[in-house]
C-alpha positions in Angstrom: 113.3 94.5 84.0 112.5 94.2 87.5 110.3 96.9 89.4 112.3 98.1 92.4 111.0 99.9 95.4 112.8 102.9 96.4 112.3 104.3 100.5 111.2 107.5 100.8 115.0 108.2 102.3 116.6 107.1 99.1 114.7 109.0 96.6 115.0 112.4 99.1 118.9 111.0 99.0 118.5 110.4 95.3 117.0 114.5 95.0 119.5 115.9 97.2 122.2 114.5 94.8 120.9 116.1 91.6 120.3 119.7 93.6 124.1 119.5 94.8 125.1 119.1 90.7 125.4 115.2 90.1 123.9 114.6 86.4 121.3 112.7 86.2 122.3 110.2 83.8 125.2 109.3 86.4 122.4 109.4 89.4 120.0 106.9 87.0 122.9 105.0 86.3 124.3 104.2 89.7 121.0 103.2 91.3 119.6 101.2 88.7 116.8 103.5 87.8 115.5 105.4 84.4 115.6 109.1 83.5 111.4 109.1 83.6 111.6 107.6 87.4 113.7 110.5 88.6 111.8 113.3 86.8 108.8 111.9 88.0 110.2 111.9 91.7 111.2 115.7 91.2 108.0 116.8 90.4 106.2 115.1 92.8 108.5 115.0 95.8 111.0 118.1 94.5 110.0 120.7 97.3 109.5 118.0 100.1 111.5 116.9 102.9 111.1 113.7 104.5 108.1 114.4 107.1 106.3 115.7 103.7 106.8 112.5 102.2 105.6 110.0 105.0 102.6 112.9 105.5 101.5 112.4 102.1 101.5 108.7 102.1 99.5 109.1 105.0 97.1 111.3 103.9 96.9 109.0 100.7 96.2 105.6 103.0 92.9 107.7 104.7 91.9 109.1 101.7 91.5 105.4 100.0 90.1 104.3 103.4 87.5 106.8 103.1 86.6 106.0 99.7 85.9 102.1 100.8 84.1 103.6 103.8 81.9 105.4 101.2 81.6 102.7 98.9 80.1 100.3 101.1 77.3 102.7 102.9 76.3 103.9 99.1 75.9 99.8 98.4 74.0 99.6 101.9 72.0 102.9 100.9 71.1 101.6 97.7 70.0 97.6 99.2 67.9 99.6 101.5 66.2 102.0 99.0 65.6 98.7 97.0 64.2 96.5 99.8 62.0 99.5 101.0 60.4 100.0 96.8 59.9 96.3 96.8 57.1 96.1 100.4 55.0 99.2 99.0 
């Protein structure tokens, strides 16, 4: 089966549906998608509108930014601690 990529408009669509009383076996069915997608998009998107969404994914991008940022000045700390044990 082929992974599809949803937009963050579709799956707030795809939420909105369910709240107004769709079942979602019919909701799964007409979009291509499984039961397990759509619960997981409820509980992590359930209470969000769209600005949520995009502020998340946002927030997600800096955050693994940061943790590169911090990876590569713990590898510089530890070169430097080496190369300053190996002239004493």
């Amino acid at each position: 089966m082929k992974n599809k990529r949803y937009s963050d408009a579709l799956i707030m669509g795809i939420l909105k549906q369910a709240e107004s009383g769709v079942p979602v076996s019919e909701l799964c069915r007409e979009h291509g998608m499984s039961n397990a997608s759509f619960y997981k998009w409820r509980a992590k998107f359930g209470d969000m509108d769209a600005s949520m969404i995009s502020e998340l994914k946002a927030m997600a991008e800096e955050n693994r930014r940061l943790k590169r940022m911090y990876a590569e000045m713990s590898m510089q700390n530890d070169l430097l601690k080496e190369a300053l044990g190996k002239k004493r």
